[in-house]
C-alpha positions in Angstrom: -21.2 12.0 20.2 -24.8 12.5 19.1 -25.5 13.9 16.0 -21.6 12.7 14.6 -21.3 11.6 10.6 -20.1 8.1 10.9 -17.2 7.7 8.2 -15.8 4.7 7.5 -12.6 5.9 6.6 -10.9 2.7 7.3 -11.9 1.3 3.7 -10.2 -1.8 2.3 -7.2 -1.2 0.2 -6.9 -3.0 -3.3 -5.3 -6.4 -2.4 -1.4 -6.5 -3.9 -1.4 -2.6 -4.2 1.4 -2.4 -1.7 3.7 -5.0 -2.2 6.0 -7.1 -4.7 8.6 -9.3 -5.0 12.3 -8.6 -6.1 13.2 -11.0 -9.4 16.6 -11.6 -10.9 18.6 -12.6 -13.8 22.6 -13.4 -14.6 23.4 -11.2 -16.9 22.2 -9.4 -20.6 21.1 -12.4 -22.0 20.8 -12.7 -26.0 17.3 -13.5 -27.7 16.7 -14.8 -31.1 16.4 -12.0 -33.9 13.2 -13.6 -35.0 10.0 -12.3 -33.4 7.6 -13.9 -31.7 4.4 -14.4 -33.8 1.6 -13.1 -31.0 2.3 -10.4 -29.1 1.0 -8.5 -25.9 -2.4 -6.4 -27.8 -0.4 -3.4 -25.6 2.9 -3.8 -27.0 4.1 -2.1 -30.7 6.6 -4.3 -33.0 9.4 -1.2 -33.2 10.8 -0.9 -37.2 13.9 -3.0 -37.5 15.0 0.2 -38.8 14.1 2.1 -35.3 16.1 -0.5 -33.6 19.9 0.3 -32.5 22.5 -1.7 -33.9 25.7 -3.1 -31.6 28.6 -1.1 -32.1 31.7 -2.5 -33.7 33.6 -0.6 -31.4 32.1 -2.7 -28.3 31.8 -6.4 -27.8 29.2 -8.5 -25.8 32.2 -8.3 -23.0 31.8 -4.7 -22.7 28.3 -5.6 -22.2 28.8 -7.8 -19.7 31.3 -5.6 -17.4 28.3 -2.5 -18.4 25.6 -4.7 -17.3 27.4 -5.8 -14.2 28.2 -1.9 -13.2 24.8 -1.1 -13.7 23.4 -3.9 -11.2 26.2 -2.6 -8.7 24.6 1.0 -9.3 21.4 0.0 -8.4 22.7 -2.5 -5.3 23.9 1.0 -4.0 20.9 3.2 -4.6 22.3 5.1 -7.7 19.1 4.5 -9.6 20.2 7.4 -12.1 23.6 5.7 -12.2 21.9 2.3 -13.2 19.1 3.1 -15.4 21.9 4.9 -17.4 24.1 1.5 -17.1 21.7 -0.7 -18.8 20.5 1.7 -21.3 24.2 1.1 -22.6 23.7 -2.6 -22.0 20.4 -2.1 -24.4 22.4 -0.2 -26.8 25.3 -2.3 -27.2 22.6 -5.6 -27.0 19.0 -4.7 -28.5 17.3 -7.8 -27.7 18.8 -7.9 -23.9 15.7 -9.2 -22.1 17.3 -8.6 -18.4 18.2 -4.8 -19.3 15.4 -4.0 -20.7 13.6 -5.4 -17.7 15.6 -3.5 -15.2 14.9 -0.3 -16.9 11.4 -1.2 -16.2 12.1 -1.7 -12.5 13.9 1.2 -12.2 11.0 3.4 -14.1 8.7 1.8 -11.4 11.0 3.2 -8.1 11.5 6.1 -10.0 7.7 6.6 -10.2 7.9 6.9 -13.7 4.7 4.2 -14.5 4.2 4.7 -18.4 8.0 4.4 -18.7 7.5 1.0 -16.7 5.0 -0.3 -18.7 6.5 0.5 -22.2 9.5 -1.2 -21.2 7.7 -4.4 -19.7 6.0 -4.0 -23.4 9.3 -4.6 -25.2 10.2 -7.5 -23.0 7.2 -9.0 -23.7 7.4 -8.3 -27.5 10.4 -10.5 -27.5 9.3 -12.9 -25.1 5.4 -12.8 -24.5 5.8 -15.7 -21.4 8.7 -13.2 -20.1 7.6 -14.1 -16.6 9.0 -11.4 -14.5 7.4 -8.9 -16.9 4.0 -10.1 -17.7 3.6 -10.1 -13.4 5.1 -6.7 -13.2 2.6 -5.5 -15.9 0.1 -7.5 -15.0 0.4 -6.0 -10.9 0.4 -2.2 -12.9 -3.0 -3.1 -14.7 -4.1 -4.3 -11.4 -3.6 -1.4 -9.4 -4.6 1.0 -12.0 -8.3 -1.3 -12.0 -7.3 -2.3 -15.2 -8.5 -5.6 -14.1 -9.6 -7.6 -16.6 -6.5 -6.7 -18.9 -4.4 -8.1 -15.7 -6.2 -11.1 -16.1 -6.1 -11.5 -20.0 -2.2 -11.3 -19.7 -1.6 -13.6 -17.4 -4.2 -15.6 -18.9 -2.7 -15.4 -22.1 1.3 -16.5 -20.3 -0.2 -19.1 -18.8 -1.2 -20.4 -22.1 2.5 -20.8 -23.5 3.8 -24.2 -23.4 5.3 -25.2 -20.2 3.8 -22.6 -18.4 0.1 -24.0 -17.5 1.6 -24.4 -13.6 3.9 -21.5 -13.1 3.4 -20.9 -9.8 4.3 -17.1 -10.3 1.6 -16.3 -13.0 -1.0 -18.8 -11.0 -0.6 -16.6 -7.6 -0.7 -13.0 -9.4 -3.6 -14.3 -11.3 -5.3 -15.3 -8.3 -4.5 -12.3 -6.6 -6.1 -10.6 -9.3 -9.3 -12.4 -9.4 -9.6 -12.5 -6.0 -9.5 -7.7 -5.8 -12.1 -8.5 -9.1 -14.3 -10.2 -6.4 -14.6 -13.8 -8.3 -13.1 -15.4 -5.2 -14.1 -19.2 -7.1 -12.2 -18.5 -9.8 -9.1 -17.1 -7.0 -9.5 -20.3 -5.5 -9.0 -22.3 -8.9 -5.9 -20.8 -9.7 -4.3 -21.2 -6.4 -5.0 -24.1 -6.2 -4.3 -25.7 -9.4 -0.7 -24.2 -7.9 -0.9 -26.9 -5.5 -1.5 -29.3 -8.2 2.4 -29.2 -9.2 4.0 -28.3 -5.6 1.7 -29.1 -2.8 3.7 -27.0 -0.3 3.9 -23.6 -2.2 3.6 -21.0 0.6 1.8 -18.4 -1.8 -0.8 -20.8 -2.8 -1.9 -21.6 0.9 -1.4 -17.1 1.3 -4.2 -16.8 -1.6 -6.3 -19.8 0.0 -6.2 -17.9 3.3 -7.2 -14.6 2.1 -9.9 -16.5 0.0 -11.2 -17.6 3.0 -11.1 -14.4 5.1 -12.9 -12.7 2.3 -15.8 -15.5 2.7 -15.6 -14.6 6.5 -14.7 -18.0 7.1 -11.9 -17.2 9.9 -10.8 -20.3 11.3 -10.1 -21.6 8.0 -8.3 -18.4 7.3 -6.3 -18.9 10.5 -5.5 -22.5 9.1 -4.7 -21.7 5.9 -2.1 -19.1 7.1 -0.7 -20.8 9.2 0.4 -24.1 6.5 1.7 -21.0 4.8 3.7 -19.8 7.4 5.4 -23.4 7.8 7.2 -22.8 4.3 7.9 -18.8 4.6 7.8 -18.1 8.4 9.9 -14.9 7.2 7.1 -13.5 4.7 5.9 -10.0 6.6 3.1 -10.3 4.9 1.9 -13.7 6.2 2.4 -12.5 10.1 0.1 -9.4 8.7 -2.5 -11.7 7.5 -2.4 -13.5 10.3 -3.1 -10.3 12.4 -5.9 -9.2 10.5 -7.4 -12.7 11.0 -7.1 -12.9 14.7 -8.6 -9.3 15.0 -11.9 -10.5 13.6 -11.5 -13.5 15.6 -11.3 -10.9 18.7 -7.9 -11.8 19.6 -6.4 -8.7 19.8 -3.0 -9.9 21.6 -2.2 -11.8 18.9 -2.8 -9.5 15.9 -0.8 -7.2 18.0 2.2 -10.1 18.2 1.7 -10.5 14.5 1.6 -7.4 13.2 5.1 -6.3 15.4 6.6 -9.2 13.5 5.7 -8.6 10.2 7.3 -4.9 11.0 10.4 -7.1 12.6 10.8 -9.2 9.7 10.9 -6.2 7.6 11.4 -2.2 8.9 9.8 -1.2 5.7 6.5 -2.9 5.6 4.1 0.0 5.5 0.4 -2.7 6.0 2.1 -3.7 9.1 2.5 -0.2 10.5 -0.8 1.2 9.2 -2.5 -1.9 11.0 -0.4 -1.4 14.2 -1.5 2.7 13.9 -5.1 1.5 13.6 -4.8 -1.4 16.6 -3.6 1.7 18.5 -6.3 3.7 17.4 -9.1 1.2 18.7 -7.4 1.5 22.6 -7.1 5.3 22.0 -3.5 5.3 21.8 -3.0 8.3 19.6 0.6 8.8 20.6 1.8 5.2 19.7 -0.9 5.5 16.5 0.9 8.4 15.1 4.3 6.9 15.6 3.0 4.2 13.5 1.0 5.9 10.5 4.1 8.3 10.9 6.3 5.8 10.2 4.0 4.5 7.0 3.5 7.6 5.6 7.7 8.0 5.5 7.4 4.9 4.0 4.2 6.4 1.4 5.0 9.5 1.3 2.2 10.2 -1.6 0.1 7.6 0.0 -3.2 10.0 0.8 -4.5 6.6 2.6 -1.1 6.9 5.2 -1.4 10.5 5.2 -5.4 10.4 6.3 -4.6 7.8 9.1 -1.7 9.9 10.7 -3.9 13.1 10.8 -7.0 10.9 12.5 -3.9 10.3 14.9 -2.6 13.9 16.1 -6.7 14.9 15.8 -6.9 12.7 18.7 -4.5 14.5 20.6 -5.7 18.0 20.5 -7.2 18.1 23.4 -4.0 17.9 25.4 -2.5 19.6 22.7 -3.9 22.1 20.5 -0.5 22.7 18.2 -1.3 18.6 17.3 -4.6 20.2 16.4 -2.8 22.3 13.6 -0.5 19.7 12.5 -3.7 17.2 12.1 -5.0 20.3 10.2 -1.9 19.9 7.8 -2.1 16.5 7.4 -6.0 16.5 6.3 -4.7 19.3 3.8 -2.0 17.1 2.1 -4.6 14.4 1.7 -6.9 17.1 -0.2 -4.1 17.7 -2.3 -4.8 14.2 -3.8 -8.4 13.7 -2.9 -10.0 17.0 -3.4 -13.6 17.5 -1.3 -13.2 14.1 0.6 -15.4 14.4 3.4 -13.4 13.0 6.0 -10.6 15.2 5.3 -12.9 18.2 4.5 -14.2 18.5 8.1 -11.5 16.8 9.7 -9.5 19.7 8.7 -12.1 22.2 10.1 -12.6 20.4 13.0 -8.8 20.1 13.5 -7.8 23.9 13.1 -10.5 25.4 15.2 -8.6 23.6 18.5 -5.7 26.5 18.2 -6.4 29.8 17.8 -3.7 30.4 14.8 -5.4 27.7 12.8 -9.3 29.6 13.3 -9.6 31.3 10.1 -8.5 27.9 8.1 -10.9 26.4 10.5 -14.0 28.4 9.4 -13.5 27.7 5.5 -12.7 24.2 5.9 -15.8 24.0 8.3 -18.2 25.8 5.9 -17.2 23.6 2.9 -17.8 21.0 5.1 -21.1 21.9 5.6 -22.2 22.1 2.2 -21.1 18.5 1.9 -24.0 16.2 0.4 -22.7 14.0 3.2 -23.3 16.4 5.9 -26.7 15.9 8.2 -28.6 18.6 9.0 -27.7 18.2 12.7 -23.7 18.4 11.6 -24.8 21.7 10.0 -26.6 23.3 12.9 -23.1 22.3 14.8 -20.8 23.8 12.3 -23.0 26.8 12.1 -22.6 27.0 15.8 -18.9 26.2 16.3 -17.9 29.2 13.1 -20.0 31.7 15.1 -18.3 31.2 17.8 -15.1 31.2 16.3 -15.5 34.3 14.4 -16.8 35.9 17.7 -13.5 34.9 19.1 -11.6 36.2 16.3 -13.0 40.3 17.0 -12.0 39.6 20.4 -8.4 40.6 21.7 -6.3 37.6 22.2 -6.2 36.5 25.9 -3.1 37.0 28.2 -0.9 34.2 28.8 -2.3 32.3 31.7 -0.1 32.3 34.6 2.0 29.3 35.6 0.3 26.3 37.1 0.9 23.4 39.4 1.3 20.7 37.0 -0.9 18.3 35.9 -3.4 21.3 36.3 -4.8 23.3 33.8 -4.1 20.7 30.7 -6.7 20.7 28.1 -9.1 17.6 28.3 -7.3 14.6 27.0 -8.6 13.6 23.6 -11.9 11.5 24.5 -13.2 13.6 26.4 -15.3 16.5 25.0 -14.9 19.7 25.3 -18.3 21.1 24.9 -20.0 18.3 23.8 -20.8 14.8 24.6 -18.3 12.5 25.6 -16.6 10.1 23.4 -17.3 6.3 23.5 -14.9 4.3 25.3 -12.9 1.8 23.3 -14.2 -1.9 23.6 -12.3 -5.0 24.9 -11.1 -7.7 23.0 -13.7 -9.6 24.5 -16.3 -7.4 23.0 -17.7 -6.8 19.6 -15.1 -5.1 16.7 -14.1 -1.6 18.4 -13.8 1.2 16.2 -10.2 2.2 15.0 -10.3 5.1 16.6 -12.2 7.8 18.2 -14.7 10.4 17.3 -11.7 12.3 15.9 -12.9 15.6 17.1 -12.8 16.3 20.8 -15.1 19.7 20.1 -17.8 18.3 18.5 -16.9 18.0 14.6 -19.2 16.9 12.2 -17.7 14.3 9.8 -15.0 13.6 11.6 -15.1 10.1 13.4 -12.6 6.9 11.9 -15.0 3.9 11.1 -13.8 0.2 11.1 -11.2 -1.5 12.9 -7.8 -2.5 11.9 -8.5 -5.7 9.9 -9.5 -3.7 7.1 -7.0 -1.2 7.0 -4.2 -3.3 4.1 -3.4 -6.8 3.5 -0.2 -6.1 2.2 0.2 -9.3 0.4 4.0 -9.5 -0.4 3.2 -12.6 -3.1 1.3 -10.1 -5.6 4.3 -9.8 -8.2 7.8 -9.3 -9.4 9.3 -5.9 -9.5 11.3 -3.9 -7.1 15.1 -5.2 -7.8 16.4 -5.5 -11.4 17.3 -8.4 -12.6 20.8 -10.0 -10.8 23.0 -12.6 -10.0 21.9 -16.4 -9.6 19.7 -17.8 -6.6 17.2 -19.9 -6.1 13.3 -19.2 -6.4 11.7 -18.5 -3.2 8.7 -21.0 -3.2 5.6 -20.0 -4.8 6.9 -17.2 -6.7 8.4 -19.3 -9.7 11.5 -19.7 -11.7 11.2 -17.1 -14.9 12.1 -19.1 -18.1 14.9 -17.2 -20.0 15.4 -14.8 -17.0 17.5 -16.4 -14.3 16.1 -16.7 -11.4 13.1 -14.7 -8.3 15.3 -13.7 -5.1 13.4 -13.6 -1.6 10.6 -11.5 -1.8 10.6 -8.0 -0.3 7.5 -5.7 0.5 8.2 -2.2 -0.7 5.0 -0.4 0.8 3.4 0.8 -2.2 
């Protein structure tokens, strides 16, 4: 529609914000009283004084049944239950790395991030190479921006003797580098994996997303692929994989790969948000907000999730003008988080002027809109227009209940068309250049309202980006490419957790 703000809402996500892997350990394992002599610059030596002493009346056996009914706690979603089991462990065993480490997991799920972090710290101020905890504070740093501390940690792990290949801290680092934008230096570190197991699945991962940030595709689509051959069960690879084919304009097989990373695991949130967007691009707002629907249960404080889904029921409106309201509602949660974002700003005017109960929201959403800095001057001769018309409406009685109809007849135009205004533009075929994920978003005309890019950029969702949604458990072996933590037990199979 002429005259539309173009917002490319559809921005990149940080690479390794939404996903980790589970690590595990046998039991609460004993460390040395002596401390280490270098420490994490973050973490504070506690007073021997400050630290709790075991208590006669309990032996290391009491730990062991505690630590044991604290794992079972957690196994069965009792988080309360099991934070409070291995804070007895802790009590009874000071210097229990594997407790202490759980408590940090459990912080994490419990979205309690400083709580995390300060008990990563006190792993790490026993054991600064603690594997499992410099990734899960490395991945925190990470998604707070705190890049370059993410990359002194690991750099400083990697330093410890007989770490210099651990394939674990070598793909977090590269992950790291790689959302810094020093894709070389990504590339070094993934492959110097390679160096020590030339078939680690996470090393190829980092290669291929290397690659698809240099736009070189095919190589991307090659790289994935030798990945796949060692973890054909990693979500996140089949979600890679989709994103690559979509700029290579396949869009039947992003749309197979993106099902089976969802298949492979019902809570992988990038796999929905990029099925939501696919949909999107062919105008499916029905099967789109099924999808971002579904991501946002998974996210529910994701403002990214919660953006996509009301983009969805906008798109609906037409047919629908109660969708209209709930679209309102959705654009409002994300200003809850993102206060004056544009998109949601007049997305939210745009959406509550289709229903008559949501007019008044309309007309303040749609003046703040239009004293956006990102507003044009043609938006705000549209705005002005559409809130003089509304408040016209609003003096006016409400209108009797039209009577019955034949049906099919008198439906509100479906969601491309316009009502008022110029028509929307018609998705694109695969063949074509990169659609847009979605429509103009509003079917009356709304400025600042229209979804930018396609689906490749909606999330990678890279499920090798850390350790840290399970507490540490029972033996295994180490999935490849995500390493064996020294003193820790062992990784179990990785799991994407959507965040």
């Amino acid at each position: 529609m002429k005259g539309k703000t173009q917002m490319n809402w559809f921005r990149s996500l940080l690479v390794g914000s939404l996903a980790f892997t589970a690590a595990c350990a046998s039991g609460p394992q004993k460390k040395q009283t002596a401390m280490p002599e270098a420490t994490p610059p973050a973490a504070r030596q506690p007073a021997p004084e400050q630290q709790p002493a075991p208590s006669p009346e309990k032996t290391d056996g009491d730990a062991e049944a505690a630590f044991a009914a604290a794992l079972q706690a957690y196994e069965a979603g009792d988080l309360d239950g099991a934070r409070k089991g291995f804070e007895a462990v802790v009590d009874v065993l000071p210097q229990s790395l594997n407790a202490q480490f759980n408590l940090g997991v459990i912080a994490e799920r419990q979205g309690q991030p400083d709580d995390a972090r300060v008990a990563y710290e006190k792993v790490l101020l026993l054991d600064p190479a603690h594997v499992p905890a410099v990734v899960n504070l490395g991945v925190m740093y990470r998604e707070q921006g705190r890049l370059d501390e993410a990359i002194a940690l690991f750099e400083r792990a990697l330093k410890t003797p007989g770490r210099e290949y651990d394939a674990s801290l070598l793909n977090s680092l590269s992950i790291t580098y790689r959302v810094a934008g020093k894709l070389d230096a990504s590339e070094d570190a993934a492959r110097r994996v390679l160096v020590r197991n030339k078939d680690n699945p996470g090393a190829y991962k980092n290669l291929a997303h290397v690659a698809y940030a240099r736009e070189k595709y095919r190589l991307a689509e090659l790289l994935a692929g030798t990945a796949r051959k060692h973890a054909e069960n990693d979500p996140a690879l089949h979600n890679l994989l989709g994103m690559v084919y979509l700029k290579l304009e396949d869009r039947p097989r992003a749309l197979v790969n993106f099902q089976k990373a969802v298949a492979l695991d019902a809570k992988f949130a990038p796999g929905y948000l990029n099925l939501g967007a696919l949909a999107l691009a062919y105008r499916d707002y029905a099967g789109a907000e099924r999808s971002f629907g579904k991501a946002v249960e998974l996210e529910p404080g994701s403002p990214d999730a919660a953006l996509y889904l009301a983009w969805a029921l906008d798109g609906q409106k037409g047919r629908d003008p109660k969708k209209g309201l709930a679209a309102g509602e959705a654009f409002e949660k994300v200003l809850a988080t993102r206060a004056d974002l544009p998109e949601a700003v007049c997305g939210a005017g745009w959406a509550y002027a289709s229903d008559r109960a949501g007019w008044e929201k309309a007309i303040a959403f749609l003046d703040r809109c239009k004293g956006l800095e990102t507003t044009t001057d043609t938006d705000k001769q549209m705005i002005t227009a559409k809130v003089q018309g509304l408040q016209s409406m609003l003096k006016a009685a409400p209108p009797e209940a039209a009577p019955a109809t034949a049906e099919g007849e008198g439906e509100g135009a479906p969601a491309d068309e316009a009502i008022g205004g110029g028509g929307a533009q018609p998705a694109q075929g695969s063949e074509g250049a990169q659609p847009e994920a979605g429509a103009e978003g509003d079917a009356t005309g709304g400025a600042g309202s229209q979804p930018g890019q396609g689906a490749a950029d909606a999330t990678e969702g890279d499920a090798s980006d850390g350790v840290g949604t399970q507490p540490a458990q029972g033996s295994g072996t180490a999935p490849s490419g995500e390493g064996t933590p020294a003193g820790n037990g062992v990784q179990s199979a990785p799991g994407a957790t959507g965040r």
